[in-house]
LUMGU-256238 format. One record per residue (C-alpha): residue in three letters; x, y, z; residue number from 1. Coordinates in pm, 1 decimal. Last residue first. Layout:
LUMGU-256238
ALA|X|Y|Z|NUM;
...
END
This chain:
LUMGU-256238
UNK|3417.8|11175.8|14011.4|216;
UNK|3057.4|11239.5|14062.4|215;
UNK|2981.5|11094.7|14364.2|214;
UNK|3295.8|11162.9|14526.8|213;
UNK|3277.3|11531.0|14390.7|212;
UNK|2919.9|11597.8|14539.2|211;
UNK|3028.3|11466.0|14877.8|210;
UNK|3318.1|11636.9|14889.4|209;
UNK|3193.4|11938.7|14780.1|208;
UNK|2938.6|11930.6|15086.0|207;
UNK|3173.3|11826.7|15312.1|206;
UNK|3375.7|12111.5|15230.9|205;
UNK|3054.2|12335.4|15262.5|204;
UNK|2960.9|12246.2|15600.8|203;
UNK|3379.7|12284.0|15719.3|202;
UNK|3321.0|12636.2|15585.2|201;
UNK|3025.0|12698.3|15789.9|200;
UNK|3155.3|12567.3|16116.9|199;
UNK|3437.6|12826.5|16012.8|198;
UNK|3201.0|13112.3|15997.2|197;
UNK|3040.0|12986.8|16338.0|196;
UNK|3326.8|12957.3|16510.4|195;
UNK|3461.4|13319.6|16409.6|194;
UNK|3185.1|13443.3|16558.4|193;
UNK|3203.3|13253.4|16871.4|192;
UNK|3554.5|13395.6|16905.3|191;
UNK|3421.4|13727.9|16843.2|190;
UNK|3197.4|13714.8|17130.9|189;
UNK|3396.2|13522.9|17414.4|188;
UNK|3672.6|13791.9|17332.4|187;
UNK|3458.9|14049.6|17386.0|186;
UNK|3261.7|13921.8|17736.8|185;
UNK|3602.2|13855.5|17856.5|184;
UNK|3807.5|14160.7|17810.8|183;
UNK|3670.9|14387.7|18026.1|182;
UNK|3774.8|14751.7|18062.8|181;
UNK|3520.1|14895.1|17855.5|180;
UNK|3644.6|15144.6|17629.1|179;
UNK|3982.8|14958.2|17568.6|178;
UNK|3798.5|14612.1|17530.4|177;
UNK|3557.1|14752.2|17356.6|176;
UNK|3766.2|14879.4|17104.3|175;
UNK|3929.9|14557.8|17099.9|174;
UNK|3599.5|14378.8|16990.8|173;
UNK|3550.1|14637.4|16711.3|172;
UNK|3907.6|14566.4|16593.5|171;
UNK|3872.6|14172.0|16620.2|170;
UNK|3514.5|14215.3|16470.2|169;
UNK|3649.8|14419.7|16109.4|168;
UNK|3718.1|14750.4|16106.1|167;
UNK|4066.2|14769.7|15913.5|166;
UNK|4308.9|14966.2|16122.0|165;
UNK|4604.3|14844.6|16018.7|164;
UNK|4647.5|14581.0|16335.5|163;
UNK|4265.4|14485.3|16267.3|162;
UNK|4395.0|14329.1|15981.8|161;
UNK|4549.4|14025.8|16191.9|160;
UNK|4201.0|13950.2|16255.4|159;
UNK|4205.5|13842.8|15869.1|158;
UNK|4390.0|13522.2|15972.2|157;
UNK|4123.6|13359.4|16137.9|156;
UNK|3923.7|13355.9|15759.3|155;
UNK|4276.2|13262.7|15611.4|154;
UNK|4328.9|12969.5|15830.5|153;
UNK|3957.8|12824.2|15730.8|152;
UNK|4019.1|12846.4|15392.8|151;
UNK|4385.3|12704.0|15406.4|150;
UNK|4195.1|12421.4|15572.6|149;
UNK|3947.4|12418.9|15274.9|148;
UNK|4218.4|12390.7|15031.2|147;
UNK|4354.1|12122.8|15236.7|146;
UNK|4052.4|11909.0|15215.0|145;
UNK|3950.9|11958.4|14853.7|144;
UNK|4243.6|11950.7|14672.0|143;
UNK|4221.4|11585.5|14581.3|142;
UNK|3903.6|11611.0|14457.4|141;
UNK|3959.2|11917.6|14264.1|140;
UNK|4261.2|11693.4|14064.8|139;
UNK|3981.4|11509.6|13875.5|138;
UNK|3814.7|11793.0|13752.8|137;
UNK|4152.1|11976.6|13721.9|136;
UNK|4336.0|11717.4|13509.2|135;
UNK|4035.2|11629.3|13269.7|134;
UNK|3863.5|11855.4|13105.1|133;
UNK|4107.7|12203.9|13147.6|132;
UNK|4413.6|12044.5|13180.1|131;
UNK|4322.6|11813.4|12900.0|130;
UNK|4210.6|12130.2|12683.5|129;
UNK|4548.1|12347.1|12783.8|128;
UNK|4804.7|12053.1|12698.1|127;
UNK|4616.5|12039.1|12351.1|126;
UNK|4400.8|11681.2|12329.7|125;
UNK|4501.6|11416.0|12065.8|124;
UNK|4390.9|11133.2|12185.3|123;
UNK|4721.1|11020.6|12325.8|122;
UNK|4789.5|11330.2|12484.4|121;
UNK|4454.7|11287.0|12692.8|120;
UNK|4508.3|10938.2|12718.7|119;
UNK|4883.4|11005.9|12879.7|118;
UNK|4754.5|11239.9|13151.4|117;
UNK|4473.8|11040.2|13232.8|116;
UNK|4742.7|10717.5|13243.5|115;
UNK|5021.5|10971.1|13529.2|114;
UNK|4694.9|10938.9|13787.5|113;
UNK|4620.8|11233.0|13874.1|112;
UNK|4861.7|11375.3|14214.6|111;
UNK|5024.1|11576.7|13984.6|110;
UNK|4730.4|11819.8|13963.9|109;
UNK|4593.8|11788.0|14338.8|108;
UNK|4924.6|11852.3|14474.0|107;
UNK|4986.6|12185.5|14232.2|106;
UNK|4629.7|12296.6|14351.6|105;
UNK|4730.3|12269.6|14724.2|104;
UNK|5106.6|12355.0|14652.7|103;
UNK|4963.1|12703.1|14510.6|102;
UNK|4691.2|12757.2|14743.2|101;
UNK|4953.0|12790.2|14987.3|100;
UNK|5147.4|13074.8|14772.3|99;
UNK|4835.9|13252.6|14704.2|98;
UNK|4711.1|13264.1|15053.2|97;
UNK|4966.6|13482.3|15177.2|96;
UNK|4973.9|13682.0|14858.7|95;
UNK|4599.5|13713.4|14925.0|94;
UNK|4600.7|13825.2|15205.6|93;
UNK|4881.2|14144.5|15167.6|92;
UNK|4628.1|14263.3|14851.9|91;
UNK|4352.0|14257.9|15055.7|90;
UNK|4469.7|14431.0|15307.8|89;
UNK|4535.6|14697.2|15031.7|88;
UNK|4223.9|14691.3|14912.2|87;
UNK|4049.6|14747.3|15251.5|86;
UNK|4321.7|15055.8|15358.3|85;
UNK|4270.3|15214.3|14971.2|84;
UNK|4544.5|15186.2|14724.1|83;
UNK|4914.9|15347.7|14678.7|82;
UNK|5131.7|15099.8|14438.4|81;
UNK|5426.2|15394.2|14385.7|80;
UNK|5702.3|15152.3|14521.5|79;
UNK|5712.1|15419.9|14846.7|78;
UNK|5321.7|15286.9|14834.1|77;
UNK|5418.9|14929.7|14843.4|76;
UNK|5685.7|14960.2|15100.4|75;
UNK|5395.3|15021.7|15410.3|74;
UNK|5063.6|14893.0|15356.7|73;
UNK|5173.9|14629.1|15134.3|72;
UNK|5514.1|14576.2|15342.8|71;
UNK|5303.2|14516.1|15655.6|70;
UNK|5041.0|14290.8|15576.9|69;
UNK|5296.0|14072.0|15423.3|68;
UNK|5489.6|14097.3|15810.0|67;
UNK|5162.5|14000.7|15926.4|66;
UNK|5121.7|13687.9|15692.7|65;
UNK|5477.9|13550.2|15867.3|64;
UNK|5725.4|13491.6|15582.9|63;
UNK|5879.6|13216.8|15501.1|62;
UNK|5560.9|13049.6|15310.8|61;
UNK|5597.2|13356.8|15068.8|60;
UNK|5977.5|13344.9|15017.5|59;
UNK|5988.3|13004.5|14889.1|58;
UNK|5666.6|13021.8|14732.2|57;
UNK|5820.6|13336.7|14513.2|56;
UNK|6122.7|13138.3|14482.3|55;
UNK|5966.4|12776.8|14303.5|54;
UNK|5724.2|13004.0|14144.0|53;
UNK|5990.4|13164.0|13989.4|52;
UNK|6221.4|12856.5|13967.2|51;
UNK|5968.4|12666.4|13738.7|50;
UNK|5879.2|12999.3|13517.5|49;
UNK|6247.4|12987.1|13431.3|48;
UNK|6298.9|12592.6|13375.1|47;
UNK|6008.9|12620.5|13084.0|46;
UNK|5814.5|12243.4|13108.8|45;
UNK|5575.7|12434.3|13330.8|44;
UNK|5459.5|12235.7|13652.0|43;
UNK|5567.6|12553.9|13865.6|42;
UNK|5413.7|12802.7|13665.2|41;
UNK|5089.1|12637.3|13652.4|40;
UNK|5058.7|12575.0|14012.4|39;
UNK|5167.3|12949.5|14089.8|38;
UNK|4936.0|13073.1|13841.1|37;
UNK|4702.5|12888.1|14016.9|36;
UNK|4783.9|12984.1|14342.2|35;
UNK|4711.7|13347.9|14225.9|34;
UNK|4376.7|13274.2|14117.8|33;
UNK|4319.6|13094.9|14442.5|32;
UNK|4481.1|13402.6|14630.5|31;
UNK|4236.8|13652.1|14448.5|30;
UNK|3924.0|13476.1|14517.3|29;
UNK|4044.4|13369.9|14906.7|28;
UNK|4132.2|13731.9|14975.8|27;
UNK|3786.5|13852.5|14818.5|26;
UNK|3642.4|13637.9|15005.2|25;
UNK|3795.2|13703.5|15372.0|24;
UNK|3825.3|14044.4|15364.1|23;
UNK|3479.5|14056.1|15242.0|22;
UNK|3393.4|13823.4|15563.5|21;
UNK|3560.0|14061.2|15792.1|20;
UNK|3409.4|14339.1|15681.8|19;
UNK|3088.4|14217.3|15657.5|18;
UNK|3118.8|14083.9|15996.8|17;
UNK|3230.9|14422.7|16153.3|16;
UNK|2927.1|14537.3|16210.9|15;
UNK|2854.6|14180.4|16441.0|14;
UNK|3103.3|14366.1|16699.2|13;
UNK|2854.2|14633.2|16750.8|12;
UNK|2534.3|14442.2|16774.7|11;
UNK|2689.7|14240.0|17044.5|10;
UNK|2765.6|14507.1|17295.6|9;
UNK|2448.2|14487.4|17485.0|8;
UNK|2353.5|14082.9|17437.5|7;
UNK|2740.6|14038.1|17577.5|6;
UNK|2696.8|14267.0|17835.1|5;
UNK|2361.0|14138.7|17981.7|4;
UNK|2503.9|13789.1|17974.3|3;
UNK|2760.0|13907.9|18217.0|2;
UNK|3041.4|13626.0|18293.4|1;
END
């Protein structure tokens, strides 16, 4: 293995670390947001908004993320939805995420115990003002861990970006690769990259663990 080439051709993969970690948070933002419209929908007492979110998870968690990546960059703009290359990747991440985020959030709300739902109505409380003070502050602890892991799946999956040109480090790294004739010293590098953004993930979902348990 050559140190020397790692140290030389490291500045130029860690460019694409703001890339890939915008990919990754705006993805994440959007796909939560989606998820829990997806939640919602799918624990709504109207059967039509049930078998919507019932299909669009269906179709969502049968279809590989690159494939998504695809028809946003590809059928979207024949649909007349034309955007920038970043937005657009975007766009095919956080559908991904949005349907697993989904069953996360939907888990952690019907996995409250059935009495806090029954208090709440008994006191009085609007479906929207329990939801809001009691089911998801409770629920969040429950969501924790596999939210996370989708986290953590999404961050790896935003490599797959690189196939559509987006600059992030798997794209830098396979320049390299292509320029350079070795594969080692690149792959070695963005791996550890990615290890250390995850290591930092799994930090911060022990870290709302910890603070929920407590406070919970």
């Amino acid at each position: 293995m050559d140190f020397e080439f790692i140290i030389e051709e490291f500045p130029g993969i860690w460019e694409g670390v703001p890339v890939t970690i915008g990919l990754f948070a705006w993805s994440l933002l959007y796909g939560t947001l989606g998820g829990l419209v997806l939640a919602l929908m799918r624990l709504s007492r109207f059967q039509p908004l049930r078998a919507l979110s019932a299909g669009i998870t269906w179709v969502g968690r049968g279809i590989p993320p690159l494939i998504i990546l695809f028809i946003t960059f590809f059928v979207f703009p024949e649909l007349g939805l034309t955007l920038e290359r970043f937005p657009t990747a975007v766009l095919g991440l956080s559908l991904w995420t949005a349907v697993y985020q989904g069953e996360v959030i939907r888990s952690g709300i019907i996995g409250v115990d059935q009495g806090q739902w029954e208090a709440a109505e008994a006191l009085g409380m609007s479906g929207r003002h329990y939801m809001r003070r009691i089911i998801l502050p409770q629920g969040f602890r429950i969501m924790i861990p596999p939210y996370f892991g989708n986290a953590m799946t999404l961050l790896k999956q935003t490599s797959i970006a690189s196939i559509v040109t987006i600059t992030e480090i798997t794209l830098l790294a396979q320049r390299v690769i292509s320029f350079k004739f070795v594969s080692l010293e690149p792959l070695l590098t963005i791996a550890f990259i990615y290890l250390v953004l995850n290591t930092i993930l799994q930090f911060a979902q022990m870290g709302f663990e910890r603070t929920f348990r407590l406070r919970v």
